[in-house]
N, C-alpha and C positions, 0 to 999 in steps of 0.2 A: 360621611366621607367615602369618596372610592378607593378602594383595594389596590392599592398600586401594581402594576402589571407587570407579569410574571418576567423574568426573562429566557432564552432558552439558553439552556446548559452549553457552556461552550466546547468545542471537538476537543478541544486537549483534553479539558475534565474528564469528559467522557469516556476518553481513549483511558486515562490514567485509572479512571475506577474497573473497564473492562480485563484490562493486566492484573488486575489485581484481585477479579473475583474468584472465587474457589466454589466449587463443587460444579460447573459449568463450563465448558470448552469455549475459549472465545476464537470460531474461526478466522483467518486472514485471506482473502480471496484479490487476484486481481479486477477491479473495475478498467477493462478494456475502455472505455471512453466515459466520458460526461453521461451520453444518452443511454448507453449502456448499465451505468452507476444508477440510473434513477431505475431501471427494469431489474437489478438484483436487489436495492432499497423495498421496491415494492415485498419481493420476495422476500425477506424477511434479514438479509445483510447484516453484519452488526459492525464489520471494519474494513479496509480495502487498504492494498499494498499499490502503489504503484512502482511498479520496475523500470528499470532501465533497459531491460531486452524486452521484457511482455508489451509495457504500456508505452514505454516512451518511444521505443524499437518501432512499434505498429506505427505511430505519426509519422518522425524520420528517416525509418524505412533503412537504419544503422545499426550494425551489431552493438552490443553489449564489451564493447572492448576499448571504453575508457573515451570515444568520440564524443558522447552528450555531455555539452556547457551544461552547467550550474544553472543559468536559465532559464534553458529551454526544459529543463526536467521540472522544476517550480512552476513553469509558465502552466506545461501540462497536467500537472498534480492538484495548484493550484484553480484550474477550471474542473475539474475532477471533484476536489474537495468542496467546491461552491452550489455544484448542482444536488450536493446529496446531504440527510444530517448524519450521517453514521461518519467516525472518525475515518480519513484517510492519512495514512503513513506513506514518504515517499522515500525510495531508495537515492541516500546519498555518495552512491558508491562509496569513496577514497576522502571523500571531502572536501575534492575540486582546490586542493590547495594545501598549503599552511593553516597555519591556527587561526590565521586572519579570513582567510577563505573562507573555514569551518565557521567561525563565528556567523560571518556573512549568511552563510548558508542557509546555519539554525535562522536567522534574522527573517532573512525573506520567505523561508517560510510559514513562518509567523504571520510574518504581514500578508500571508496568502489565502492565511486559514487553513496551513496544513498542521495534523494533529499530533506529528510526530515526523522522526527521520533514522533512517537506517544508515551505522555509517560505518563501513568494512574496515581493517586492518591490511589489508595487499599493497602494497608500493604502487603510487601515482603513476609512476613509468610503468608499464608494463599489466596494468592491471588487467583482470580477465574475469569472462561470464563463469559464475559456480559451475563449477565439475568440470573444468575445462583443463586440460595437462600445462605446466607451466606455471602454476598460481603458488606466487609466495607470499610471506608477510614479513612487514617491516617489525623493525627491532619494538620490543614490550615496550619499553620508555618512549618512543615516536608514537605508540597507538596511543598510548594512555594519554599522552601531550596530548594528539589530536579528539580524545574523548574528555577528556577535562575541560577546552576550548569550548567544544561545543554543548558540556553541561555550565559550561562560566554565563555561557551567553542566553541559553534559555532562563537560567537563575533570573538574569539580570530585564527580561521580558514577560517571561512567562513560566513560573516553576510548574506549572503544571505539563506541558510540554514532553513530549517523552521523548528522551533520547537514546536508541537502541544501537547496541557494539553487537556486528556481525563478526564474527572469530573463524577465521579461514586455516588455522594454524594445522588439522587434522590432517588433513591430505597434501597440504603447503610442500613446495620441494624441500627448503629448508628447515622444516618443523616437521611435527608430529602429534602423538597423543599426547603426551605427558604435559607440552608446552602449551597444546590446548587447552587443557583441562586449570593449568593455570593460569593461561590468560583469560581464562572467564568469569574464571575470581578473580582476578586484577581488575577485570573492564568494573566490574559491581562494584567492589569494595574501595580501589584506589582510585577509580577515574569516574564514579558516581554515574556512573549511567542506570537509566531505569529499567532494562531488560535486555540481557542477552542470549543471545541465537549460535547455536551447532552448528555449523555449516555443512559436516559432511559423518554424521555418524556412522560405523561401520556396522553396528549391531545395537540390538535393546540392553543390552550390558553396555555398553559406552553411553549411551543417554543414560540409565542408572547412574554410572560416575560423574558424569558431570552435572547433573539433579544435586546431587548429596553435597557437590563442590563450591554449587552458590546457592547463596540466599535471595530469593527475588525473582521476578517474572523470570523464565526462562522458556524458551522454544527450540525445535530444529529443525531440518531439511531432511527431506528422503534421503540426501546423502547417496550412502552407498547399499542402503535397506533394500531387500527384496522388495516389497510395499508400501506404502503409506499404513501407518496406524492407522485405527480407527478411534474414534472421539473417545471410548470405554478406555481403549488401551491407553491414551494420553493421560487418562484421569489414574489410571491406575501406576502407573511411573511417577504422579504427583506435579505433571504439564497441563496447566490448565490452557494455552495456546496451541494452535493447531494450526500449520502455515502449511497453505493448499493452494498456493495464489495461481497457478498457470491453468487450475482444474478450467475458468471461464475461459481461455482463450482457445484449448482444444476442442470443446463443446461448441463454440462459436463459429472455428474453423471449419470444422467436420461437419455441420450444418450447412453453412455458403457452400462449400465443396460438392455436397450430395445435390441441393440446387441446382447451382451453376451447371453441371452436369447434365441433370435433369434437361434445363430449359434448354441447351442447346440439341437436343436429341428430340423434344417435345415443344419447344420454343412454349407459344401463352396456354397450353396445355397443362404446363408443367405447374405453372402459376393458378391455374384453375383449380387443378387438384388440390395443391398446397392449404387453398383457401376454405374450400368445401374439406379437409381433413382438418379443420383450426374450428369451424361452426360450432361444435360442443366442448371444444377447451381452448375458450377466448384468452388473450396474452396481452399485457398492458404494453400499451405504445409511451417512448420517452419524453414526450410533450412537456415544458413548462407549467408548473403547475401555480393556479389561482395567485399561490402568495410571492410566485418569482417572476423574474424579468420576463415575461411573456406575452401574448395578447391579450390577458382578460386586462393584465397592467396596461399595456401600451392603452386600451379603450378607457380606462381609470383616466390616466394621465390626458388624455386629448380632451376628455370632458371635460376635465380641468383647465385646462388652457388653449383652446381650440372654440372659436366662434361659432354658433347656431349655425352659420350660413355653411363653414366648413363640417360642421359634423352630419351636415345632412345628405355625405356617402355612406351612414348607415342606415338611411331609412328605404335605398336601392337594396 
Protein backbone atom coordinates (compact mmCIF):
# COMPACT_ATOMS: atom_id res chain seq x y z
CA UNK A 1 0.00 0.00 0.00
CA UNK A 2 1.18 3.71 -0.56
CA UNK A 3 1.93 5.88 2.31
CA UNK A 4 -0.61 8.33 2.23
CA UNK A 5 0.80 11.79 1.52
CA UNK A 6 1.96 14.09 3.91
CA UNK A 7 0.13 17.23 4.15
CA UNK A 8 1.66 20.68 4.84
CA UNK A 9 1.37 22.12 8.30
CA UNK A 10 -1.06 24.72 8.15
CA UNK A 11 0.06 28.79 8.84
CA UNK A 12 -2.09 28.98 11.95
CA UNK A 13 -0.47 25.82 13.32
CA UNK A 14 2.43 27.04 12.73
CA UNK A 15 2.10 30.50 13.79
CA UNK A 16 0.59 29.03 17.15
CA UNK A 17 3.55 26.54 17.91
CA UNK A 18 6.24 29.65 16.86
CA UNK A 19 4.40 31.77 20.04
CA UNK A 20 4.78 29.40 21.95
CA UNK A 21 8.46 28.17 21.60
CA UNK A 22 10.92 28.99 24.30
CA UNK A 23 14.41 29.21 24.43
CA UNK A 24 14.38 30.85 20.83
CA UNK A 25 13.36 34.31 19.64
CA UNK A 26 10.53 34.27 17.09
CA UNK A 27 11.32 37.41 15.03
CA UNK A 28 8.17 39.49 13.34
CA UNK A 29 9.39 41.42 10.30
CA UNK A 30 7.46 43.36 7.68
CA UNK A 31 7.00 41.44 4.16
CA UNK A 32 6.80 44.83 2.10
CA UNK A 33 5.10 42.84 -0.83
CA UNK A 34 4.26 39.29 -2.11
CA UNK A 35 7.67 39.32 -4.14
CA UNK A 36 9.34 40.65 -1.54
CA UNK A 37 7.99 37.89 1.04
CA UNK A 38 9.39 35.26 -1.12
CA UNK A 39 13.19 37.09 -1.07
CA UNK A 40 13.12 37.27 3.14
CA UNK A 41 11.48 33.33 2.99
CA UNK A 42 14.59 32.46 1.09
CA UNK A 43 16.59 34.26 3.70
CA UNK A 44 15.49 32.33 6.40
CA UNK A 45 11.99 34.47 7.73
CA UNK A 46 10.02 32.55 10.13
CA UNK A 47 6.80 35.19 10.40
CA UNK A 48 5.64 38.49 8.74
CA UNK A 49 3.41 41.28 10.13
CA UNK A 50 1.54 43.06 7.84
CA UNK A 51 0.75 46.75 8.78
CA UNK A 52 -1.51 49.17 8.01
CA UNK A 53 1.18 52.09 7.49
CA UNK A 54 4.35 49.77 6.32
CA UNK A 55 2.50 47.34 4.03
CA UNK A 56 -0.83 48.33 3.27
CA UNK A 57 0.26 52.24 3.46
CA UNK A 58 3.01 51.31 0.40
CA UNK A 59 -0.02 49.94 -2.02
CA UNK A 60 -2.49 52.81 -1.07
CA UNK A 61 -0.10 55.21 -0.74
CA UNK A 62 -2.67 56.25 2.91
CA UNK A 63 -1.55 57.06 6.21
CA UNK A 64 -2.12 54.74 8.96
CA UNK A 65 -5.09 56.83 10.39
CA UNK A 66 -8.06 54.62 10.37
CA UNK A 67 -8.59 55.10 6.03
CA UNK A 68 -7.84 51.27 5.11
CA UNK A 69 -11.30 48.99 4.68
CA UNK A 70 -11.37 45.59 6.15
CA UNK A 71 -10.71 44.61 2.68
CA UNK A 72 -8.45 45.99 1.15
CA UNK A 73 -6.06 45.06 4.24
CA UNK A 74 -7.09 41.11 3.80
CA UNK A 75 -7.00 41.52 0.02
CA UNK A 76 -3.23 42.62 0.64
CA UNK A 77 -2.26 40.28 3.43
CA UNK A 78 -3.96 37.71 1.91
CA UNK A 79 -1.72 37.62 -1.44
CA UNK A 80 1.30 38.26 0.95
CA UNK A 81 0.26 35.13 2.87
CA UNK A 82 -0.22 32.91 -0.37
CA UNK A 83 3.06 33.60 -1.87
CA UNK A 84 5.15 32.39 1.20
CA UNK A 85 4.88 29.24 3.78
CA UNK A 86 6.09 31.06 6.82
CA UNK A 87 2.92 32.53 8.96
CA UNK A 88 1.69 36.02 8.03
CA UNK A 89 -0.18 38.09 10.84
CA UNK A 90 -2.24 41.10 9.57
CA UNK A 91 -2.82 44.21 11.50
CA UNK A 92 -6.60 44.56 12.26
CA UNK A 93 -6.36 47.96 13.59
CA UNK A 94 -9.83 48.71 15.72
CA UNK A 95 -11.66 45.88 14.10
CA UNK A 96 -13.19 47.80 11.26
CA UNK A 97 -16.38 47.65 13.37
CA UNK A 98 -18.58 46.09 16.12
CA UNK A 99 -18.36 42.60 17.13
CA UNK A 100 -20.12 41.67 13.94
CA UNK A 101 -17.17 43.37 11.90
CA UNK A 102 -14.63 41.79 14.24
CA UNK A 103 -16.05 38.50 13.63
CA UNK A 104 -16.24 39.18 9.87
CA UNK A 105 -12.75 40.12 9.97
CA UNK A 106 -11.35 37.07 11.92
CA UNK A 107 -13.59 35.07 9.06
CA UNK A 108 -12.01 36.47 6.06
CA UNK A 109 -9.06 36.09 7.14
CA UNK A 110 -9.29 32.75 7.51
CA UNK A 111 -10.45 32.20 4.20
CA UNK A 112 -7.48 34.10 3.04
CA UNK A 113 -4.88 32.14 4.68
CA UNK A 114 -3.92 34.49 7.04
CA UNK A 115 -2.22 33.05 10.26
CA UNK A 116 -3.30 35.42 12.61
CA UNK A 117 -4.64 39.14 13.39
CA UNK A 118 -3.64 42.04 15.56
CA UNK A 119 -6.37 43.82 16.93
CA UNK A 120 -5.80 47.32 18.90
CA UNK A 121 -7.89 48.77 21.72
CA UNK A 122 -8.14 52.86 20.34
CA UNK A 123 -11.58 53.99 19.63
CA UNK A 124 -12.78 53.43 15.77
CA UNK A 125 -13.33 57.25 15.49
CA UNK A 126 -10.34 58.68 15.76
CA UNK A 127 -7.81 56.04 15.75
CA UNK A 128 -4.21 56.74 15.13
CA UNK A 129 -0.71 55.25 13.82
CA UNK A 130 1.53 53.95 17.21
CA UNK A 131 3.49 56.78 18.90
CA UNK A 132 1.47 59.24 17.46
CA UNK A 133 -0.05 62.23 20.17
CA UNK A 134 -3.75 62.02 20.53
CA UNK A 135 -4.17 58.03 21.02
CA UNK A 136 -6.83 56.86 23.30
CA UNK A 137 -8.39 53.60 24.29
CA UNK A 138 -11.81 52.57 24.62
CA UNK A 139 -13.47 51.59 27.86
CA UNK A 140 -11.80 47.65 29.30
CA UNK A 141 -15.32 46.09 28.84
CA UNK A 142 -15.66 47.57 24.81
CA UNK A 143 -12.09 45.92 24.20
CA UNK A 144 -12.61 42.82 25.84
CA UNK A 145 -16.25 42.64 23.95
CA UNK A 146 -14.44 43.23 20.86
CA UNK A 147 -11.59 40.48 21.73
CA UNK A 148 -13.99 37.87 22.76
CA UNK A 149 -15.76 38.43 19.27
CA UNK A 150 -13.04 37.67 17.59
CA UNK A 151 -11.70 34.72 19.79
CA UNK A 152 -15.81 33.43 19.51
CA UNK A 153 -15.19 33.39 15.93
CA UNK A 154 -11.80 31.83 15.16
CA UNK A 155 -13.07 28.98 17.99
CA UNK A 156 -15.87 28.44 15.70
CA UNK A 157 -13.33 28.08 12.30
CA UNK A 158 -10.26 27.54 13.21
CA UNK A 159 -8.87 27.43 17.10
CA UNK A 160 -5.63 27.35 15.98
CA UNK A 161 -5.77 30.97 14.64
CA UNK A 162 -4.13 33.38 16.68
CA UNK A 163 -5.65 36.18 17.99
CA UNK A 164 -3.39 39.03 19.29
CA UNK A 165 -4.80 42.17 21.66
CA UNK A 166 -2.48 45.34 20.96
CA UNK A 167 -2.87 47.38 24.27
CA UNK A 168 -2.34 51.11 23.59
CA UNK A 169 -3.40 52.09 27.19
CA UNK A 170 0.63 53.31 28.23
CA UNK A 171 0.89 56.48 26.55
CA UNK A 172 -3.17 56.67 25.73
CA UNK A 173 -4.42 60.40 26.74
CA UNK A 174 -6.84 58.89 29.06
CA UNK A 175 -4.83 55.89 30.60
CA UNK A 176 -1.58 55.04 31.69
CA UNK A 177 0.71 52.46 33.28
CA UNK A 178 -1.41 50.97 35.78
CA UNK A 179 -4.43 50.52 33.46
CA UNK A 180 -1.99 48.95 31.04
CA UNK A 181 -0.54 46.58 32.89
CA UNK A 182 -4.15 45.54 33.54
CA UNK A 183 -5.58 45.37 30.61
CA UNK A 184 -3.11 42.91 29.49
CA UNK A 185 -4.10 40.60 31.91
CA UNK A 186 -7.64 41.26 31.00
CA UNK A 187 -7.03 40.81 27.10
CA UNK A 188 -5.26 36.96 28.30
CA UNK A 189 -7.26 35.85 30.83
CA UNK A 190 -10.84 37.40 30.39
CA UNK A 191 -10.97 37.93 26.53
CA UNK A 192 -8.87 34.65 25.69
CA UNK A 193 -6.74 35.99 23.24
CA UNK A 194 -3.42 34.20 22.30
CA UNK A 195 -0.84 36.81 22.68
CA UNK A 196 -0.42 40.12 23.79
CA UNK A 197 1.59 43.17 22.83
CA UNK A 198 3.13 46.59 24.77
CA UNK A 199 2.59 49.05 22.67
CA UNK A 200 4.63 51.74 24.16
CA UNK A 201 7.17 50.80 26.96
CA UNK A 202 9.08 53.34 28.72
CA UNK A 203 11.82 51.35 30.01
CA UNK A 204 13.22 47.38 30.63
CA UNK A 205 11.50 47.85 34.12
CA UNK A 206 8.04 48.32 32.51
CA UNK A 207 8.32 45.17 30.23
CA UNK A 208 9.65 43.34 33.62
CA UNK A 209 6.04 44.27 34.97
CA UNK A 210 4.03 43.54 32.43
CA UNK A 211 6.16 39.93 31.64
CA UNK A 212 5.21 39.02 35.42
CA UNK A 213 1.47 40.31 34.86
CA UNK A 214 0.59 37.68 32.09
CA UNK A 215 0.85 34.44 31.36
CA UNK A 216 1.26 33.70 27.78
CA UNK A 217 2.89 34.77 24.51
CA UNK A 218 3.80 38.29 25.05
CA UNK A 219 5.78 40.92 23.04
CA UNK A 220 6.31 44.86 22.70
CA UNK A 221 7.36 47.95 20.58
CA UNK A 222 10.34 50.04 20.89
CA UNK A 223 7.81 52.33 22.34
CA UNK A 224 9.56 55.01 24.04
CA UNK A 225 13.16 52.74 24.47
CA UNK A 226 16.29 54.34 23.57
CA UNK A 227 16.78 51.00 21.33
CA UNK A 228 15.56 48.02 20.32
CA UNK A 229 16.58 44.95 22.31
CA UNK A 230 18.55 42.55 21.06
CA UNK A 231 17.27 38.82 20.55
CA UNK A 232 19.68 37.85 24.11
CA UNK A 233 18.05 40.75 25.91
CA UNK A 234 14.40 39.59 24.92
CA UNK A 235 15.22 35.96 26.14
CA UNK A 236 16.48 37.24 29.16
CA UNK A 237 13.13 39.34 30.33
CA UNK A 238 11.57 35.91 29.43
CA UNK A 239 10.05 37.41 25.60
CA UNK A 240 10.49 34.93 23.37
CA UNK A 241 8.93 37.45 20.30
CA UNK A 242 10.74 40.10 19.08
CA UNK A 243 8.71 42.62 16.83
CA UNK A 244 11.11 44.47 14.31
CA UNK A 245 8.58 44.59 11.42
CA UNK A 246 9.56 48.36 9.86
CA UNK A 247 13.55 46.97 9.98
CA UNK A 248 12.56 45.75 5.97
CA UNK A 249 11.03 48.78 4.70
CA UNK A 250 13.95 51.19 5.85
CA UNK A 251 16.54 48.83 4.34
CA UNK A 252 14.53 48.63 1.18
CA UNK A 253 14.03 52.49 1.09
CA UNK A 254 17.61 53.45 1.73
CA UNK A 255 18.63 51.16 -1.13
CA UNK A 256 16.02 52.68 -4.07
CA UNK A 257 17.03 56.02 -2.70
CA UNK A 258 21.09 55.55 -2.86
CA UNK A 259 20.02 54.09 -6.64
CA UNK A 260 17.73 56.38 -7.76
CA UNK A 261 20.26 58.92 -6.99
CA UNK A 262 22.95 57.16 -8.60
CA UNK A 263 21.33 56.63 -11.82
CA UNK A 264 20.30 59.97 -12.38
CA UNK A 265 23.92 61.47 -11.86
CA UNK A 266 25.31 58.39 -13.85
CA UNK A 267 22.11 57.29 -15.80
CA UNK A 268 23.13 53.00 -17.22
CA UNK A 269 26.42 53.50 -15.48
CA UNK A 270 24.92 53.46 -12.35
CA UNK A 271 23.13 50.24 -13.31
CA UNK A 272 26.46 48.77 -14.57
CA UNK A 273 28.26 49.06 -11.52
CA UNK A 274 25.48 47.95 -9.37
CA UNK A 275 25.64 44.75 -11.40
CA UNK A 276 29.39 44.06 -11.58
CA UNK A 277 29.44 44.84 -7.42
CA UNK A 278 26.29 41.69 -7.14
CA UNK A 279 28.83 39.16 -9.44
CA UNK A 280 30.25 37.50 -6.18
CA UNK A 281 27.17 38.03 -3.83
CA UNK A 282 24.40 36.72 -6.07
CA UNK A 283 20.61 37.61 -4.51
CA UNK A 284 17.56 35.48 -5.11
CA UNK A 285 15.02 37.04 -7.64
CA UNK A 286 11.01 36.62 -6.47
CA UNK A 287 9.95 34.46 -9.21
CA UNK A 288 7.09 31.87 -8.80
CA UNK A 289 8.32 28.98 -7.78
CA UNK A 290 7.89 25.12 -9.57
CA UNK A 291 5.00 24.28 -7.22
CA UNK A 292 3.07 27.74 -7.53
CA UNK A 293 0.87 29.45 -9.98
CA UNK A 294 3.77 30.28 -12.41
CA UNK A 295 5.19 29.31 -15.60
CA UNK A 296 6.66 25.93 -15.07
CA UNK A 297 2.50 25.45 -14.11
CA UNK A 298 1.16 27.52 -16.80
CA UNK A 299 3.57 24.89 -19.40
CA UNK A 300 1.97 21.71 -16.98
CA UNK A 301 -1.38 22.97 -17.56
CA UNK A 302 -1.37 23.69 -21.50
CA UNK A 303 0.23 20.14 -21.93
CA UNK A 304 -2.59 19.22 -20.43
CA UNK A 305 -5.15 20.65 -22.28
CA UNK A 306 -3.72 22.46 -25.25
CA UNK A 307 -3.45 20.39 -28.83
CA UNK A 308 -0.04 19.25 -30.56
CA UNK A 309 -0.77 21.86 -33.19
CA UNK A 310 -1.09 24.70 -30.47
CA UNK A 311 1.83 23.60 -28.39
CA UNK A 312 4.07 23.81 -31.02
CA UNK A 313 5.17 27.64 -29.79
CA UNK A 314 7.55 25.81 -27.75
CA UNK A 315 9.49 24.12 -30.21
CA UNK A 316 10.32 28.18 -31.70
Amino acid sequence: MKKPKRTAKRSTTRLRELIHRTGKVLVVLHPPSAALARVMEKAGCEAGFVGTSGVVGSYTGMSDVGTATMTECVQIAGWIAQSVKFPVILDGDTGHGGVMAVRRLVRECIHAGIAGVRIDDQPIEGKRRTQSAGVEVVPIEQAIARYRAAVDMKNELDPDFVVMAQCYARDAANSGLEDCIARLKAYMENAGVDWVQLESPHSVAEIRRARAAVTGPFSFMKGKLPRYLSLAQHLALGVNIAWYPGFTHHVTWAALWDFMRDFHKREIGAWEDFTASRKSRPYPTPEVGPDGEGLAKQRKLEERYLSQAQLAKYKK
